[in-house]
C-alpha positions, 0 to 999 in steps of 0.5 A: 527497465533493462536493456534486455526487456527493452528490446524484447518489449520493442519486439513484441509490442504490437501498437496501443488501445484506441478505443474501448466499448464493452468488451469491443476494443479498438487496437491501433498497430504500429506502422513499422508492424505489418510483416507476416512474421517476426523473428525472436529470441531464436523463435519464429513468431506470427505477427498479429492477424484476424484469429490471433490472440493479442497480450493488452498490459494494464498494470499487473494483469495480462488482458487476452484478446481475439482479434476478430477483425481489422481495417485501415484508418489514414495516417494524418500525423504527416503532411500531404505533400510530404508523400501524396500517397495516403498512408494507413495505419491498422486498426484491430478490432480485439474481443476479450476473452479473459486474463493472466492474473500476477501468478501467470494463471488464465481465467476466461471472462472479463475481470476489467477493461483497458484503458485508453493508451494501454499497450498491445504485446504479441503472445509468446510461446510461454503465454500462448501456452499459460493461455491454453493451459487446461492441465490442473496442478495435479492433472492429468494430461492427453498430448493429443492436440496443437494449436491451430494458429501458432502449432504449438502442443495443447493438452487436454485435461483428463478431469474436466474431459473424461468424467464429462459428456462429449460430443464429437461433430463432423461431416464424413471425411473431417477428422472425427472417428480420428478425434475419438480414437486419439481421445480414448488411444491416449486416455486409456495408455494414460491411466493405465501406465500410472496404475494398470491394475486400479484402472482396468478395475474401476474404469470401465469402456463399452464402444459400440461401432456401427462400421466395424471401424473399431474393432481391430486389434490395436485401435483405442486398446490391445487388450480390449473385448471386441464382439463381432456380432452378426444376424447372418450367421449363427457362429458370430460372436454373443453378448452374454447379456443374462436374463435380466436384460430382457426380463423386463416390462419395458424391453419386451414391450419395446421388442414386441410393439405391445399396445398399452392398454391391451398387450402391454398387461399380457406382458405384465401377466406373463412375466408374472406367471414366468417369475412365479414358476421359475422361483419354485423349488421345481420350475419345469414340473410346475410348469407341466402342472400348469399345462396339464390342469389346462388341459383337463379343461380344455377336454372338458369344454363344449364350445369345439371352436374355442377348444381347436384354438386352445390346441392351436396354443398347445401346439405352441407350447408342447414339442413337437417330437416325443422322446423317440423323436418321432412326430406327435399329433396331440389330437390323434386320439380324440373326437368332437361328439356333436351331440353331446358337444364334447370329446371324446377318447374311443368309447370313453366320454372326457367330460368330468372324466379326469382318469380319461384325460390322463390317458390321452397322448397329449395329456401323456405328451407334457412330460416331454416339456423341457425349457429350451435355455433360450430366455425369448423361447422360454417367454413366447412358451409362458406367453402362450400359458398365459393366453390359454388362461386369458382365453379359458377365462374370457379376459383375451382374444386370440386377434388382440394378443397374438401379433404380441406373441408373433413379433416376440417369435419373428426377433428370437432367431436374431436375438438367439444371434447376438445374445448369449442365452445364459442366465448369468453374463457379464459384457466386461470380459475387459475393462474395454469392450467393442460392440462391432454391429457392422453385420448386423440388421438395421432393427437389431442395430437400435435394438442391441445398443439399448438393450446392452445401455439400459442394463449396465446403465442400470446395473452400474447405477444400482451398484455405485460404488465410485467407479467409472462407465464411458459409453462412446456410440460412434455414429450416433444418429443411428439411435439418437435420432429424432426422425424415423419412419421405420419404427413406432412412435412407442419405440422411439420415445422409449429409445430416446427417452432412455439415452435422454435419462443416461446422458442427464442423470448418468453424472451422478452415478459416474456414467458419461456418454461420448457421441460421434455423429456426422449429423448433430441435427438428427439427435435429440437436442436434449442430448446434444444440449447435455454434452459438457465438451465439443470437438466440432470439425467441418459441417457444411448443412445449414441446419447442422450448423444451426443445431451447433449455434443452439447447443454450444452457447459459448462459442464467438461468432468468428469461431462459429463462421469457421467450422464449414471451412475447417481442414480435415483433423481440426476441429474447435474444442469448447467446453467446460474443460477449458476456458474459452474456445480453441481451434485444435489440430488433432494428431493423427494416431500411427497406422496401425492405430487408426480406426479403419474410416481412412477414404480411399484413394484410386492412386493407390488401387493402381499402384504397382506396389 
């Protein structure tokens, strides 16, 4: 050995194995190496502690270890009355985690043990980076993190992190909206600064943010679609969803609270009927051919009760004003004979009488049906078509079909809000978009996101052609929660069972999901269980805690006990990306980069400044 690496091996050599039990090893620290830091070759290095890693030489490999505990053992090798105090030595009890192969590459896991009388080396910058060395050769790297322990710079690789499933966790005020803005600030300026053009065309974000916390200019990108939605005001931002987002069984079942076995085939019949007119040559005069044949029968009935219903729905259908906008009553001009059991126009009996019918007002009336260029009121009009004909052919009752109808009628006002009613849209005005719910209602913020997920969920499934889809739902026990008393059993198992399909199958297809939640235990542990990468900050609920230890198998039990003791902005980063799990300091984005979710400080609101 040269003198040079005797030195650096006398400095950095910590002690020797003592023991070796499975993967438990016992290293026994030298006495003169009990200082809190050491100085070397101009650096300084922290000395060996619970939490630390430990560099065990046997032959030409590198063994890595943790050291997760420590004790005392006495110091025999001198005799008692050479000093009567009783001296210890430090015995560190060391978990392997992997090792450093003869090309300074690290593989997590056990390749083989030490043996006994093996040498124990504090870790270098240049190990402690080849150690934490996630980056492929031809990788690309997010510079967004440092070590906890020793602070030197950590990255993330891009592949193996961002074509993953993520899962970022922490109580309010720990650092997660933070972890997911830096994730996708430095994701975004990455790829875009090696090739812009193929980045905005094949990579695609949609970022829905429940508090407004992302949607100002600069935050995650400067260049993105933001909309600002709101069910107060009617001059809010729309999302041009297109028809085919909603003309769809299972939506308008979910939107309606449609029974199975009842309203659901209504649906199913009126969705029919609406594609039937609407692939015509002519819709809205099929349309009026439709109603002007109901009408000739309802004219031609003789049970009244029935045929005042059937008013009642045309009333629904036909608008209220005429050309002239003045009002229209469309029974003005007809009479109930009692006698005969039919109506009647003047002197003329309607009964088989069609030239009769035609000249009624509310015969003349449907010429005046126009469609509204609104796809839920277009559907409510077709529904209450299709209700016309259930009812003339006794397959409905009114009690049964029309709370379908009514639920549809009360969520037009909010949808005709947020949804731009064009039949053609694309959300990806940008290959970055934010959906801000912040002034949005508590039913339309579980509505909008399924909605918006299931259709380019769908779309971008069918139309694979290699690209990429992040959907990033930031406070994401608000719609993947388990529990709910504001919703039906129907509802929730259809949102859950939607967002459960995404996040299992989407891989496939080049759709990954990245969640943020302050609660783990709300969301559906199918859809915690898929995440591939976790960024775990500070919880402190017992079952939150509990649901962390379940999903993420691969976390060791002194990293575990850490996480409600966590400072704000570290959090562990266990995964696939990386070998085995790391305590990470995410670096604070700049100002004017930062989602707005910074806490407020009182110092502040007093200040004269």
């Amino acid at each position: 050995m040269s003198d040079v690496r005797l030195q650096k091996e006398a400095v950095l050599r910590v002690g020797e194995v003592s023991g070796v039990t499975g993967r438990r090893i016992l290293v026994t620290v030298d006495k003169d190496k009990n200082l809190s830091e050491l100085f070397y070759d101009g650096d300084l290095l922290r000395n060996i502690a619970v939490g630390s890693y430990i560099d065990i030489r046997k032959g030409f490999v590198s063994l890595i270890g943790k050291v997760e505990g420590e004790n005392a053992n006495p110091d025999t090798s001198r005799p008692q009355d050479d000093d009567p105090v009783v001296r210890g030595r430090r015995v560190l009890s060391v978990a392997l985690v992997g090792f450093i192969d003869r090309r300074g590459r690290f593989y997590g896991g056990t390749k083989e043990l030490p043996l006994v009388g093996n040498e124990a080396f504090l870790l270098t910058r240049e190990r402690v980076l080849q150690v934490h060395n996630l980056i492929a050769e031809d990788g690309i790297a997010l510079h967004i993190a440092t070590s906890e322990y020793e602070g030197y710079d950590i990255a993330l690789p891009v592949d193996g992190l961002m074509n993953s499933h993520i899962a970022i966790f922490g109580n309010t005020g720990s650092g997660k909206s933070n972890t997911l803005a830096t994730l996708y600030q430095h994701f975004v300026t990455e790829l875009r600064a090696i090739n812009h053009q193929r980045f905005n065309d094949n990579c695609r974000i949609i970022l829905f943010d429940f508090n407004g916390e992302y949607a100002h200019t600069d935050c995650i990108a400067n260049d993105k679609t933001v909309y600002n939605l709101s069910t107060r005001v009617n001059d809010g931002d729309k999302v041009p969803l297109g028809n085919a987002g909603l003309l769809d069984l299972e939506m308008l079942s979910i939107i309606s609270d449609a029974t199975e076995k009842t309203q659901k085939p209504f649906l199913r019949r009126v969705l029919s009927r609406y594609d039937a007119v609407m692939s015509g040559n002519d819709p809205i005069e099929h349309l009026r051919n439709i109603v002007r044949q109901q009408i000739t029968q309802i004219l031609g009935m003789s049970d009244k009760v029935r045929a005042d219903l059937l008013f009642d729905y045309l009333r629904q259908v036909l608008p209220e004003q005429d050309q002239n906008g003045d009002p229209v009553e469309l029974a003005s001009d007809l009479e109930w004979h009692n006698t005969t059991a039919q109506y009647k126009r003047g002197q003329e009996w309607l009964r088989n009488n069609l030239p009769a019918i035609q000249n009624t007002v509310v015969y003349g009336h449907v010429e005046n049906l126009e469609f509204e260029d609104d796809i839920i009121a277009d559907i409510v009009t077709f529904a209450y078509v299709q209700l016309i004909y259930d009812v003339l052919a006794n397959r409905a009752q009114n009690e049964h079909i029309a709370p379908v109808i009514n639920k549809l009628r009360s969520k037009q006002n909010d949808i005709r809000k947020v949804f731009n009613p064009a039949i053609q849209g694309d959300v990806f005005a940008s290959n970055v978009v934010v959906v801000n719910l912040n002034d949005v209602n508590l039913e339309m913020k579980k509505t909008i996101p399924l909605l918006l997920c299931r259709r380019i969920y769908q779309e971008h499934k069918t139309s694979f052609q290699g690209k990429s889809l992040n959907i990033v739902i930031d406070e994401a026990h608000n719609i993947l929660s388990t529990e709910s008393s504001r919703e039906t059993e129907s509802w929730k198992d259809y949102r859950l069972e939607t967002f459960e399909e995404i996040i299992k199958e989407g891989r496939k297809f080049g759709v990954f999901v990245t969640i943020a939640s302050q609660r783990p235990n709300d969301i559906s542990p199918t859809i915690t269980s898929q995440a591939h990468n976790y960024f775990i900050h500070r919880l402190i609920n017992q079952k939150d805690l509990q649901s962390i230890a379940s999903a993420v198998s691969y976390i060791d039990k002194l990293t575990e006990e850490s996480i409600p003791t966590l400072p704000t902005g570290t959090c562990i980063f266990s995964g696939m990306a990386g070998q085995m799990p790391l305590k990470l300091n995410i670096k604070a984005l700049e100002h004017t980069l930062q989602p707005k979710s910074t806490t407020l400080r009182f110092a502040s609101l007093l200040s004269q400044n």
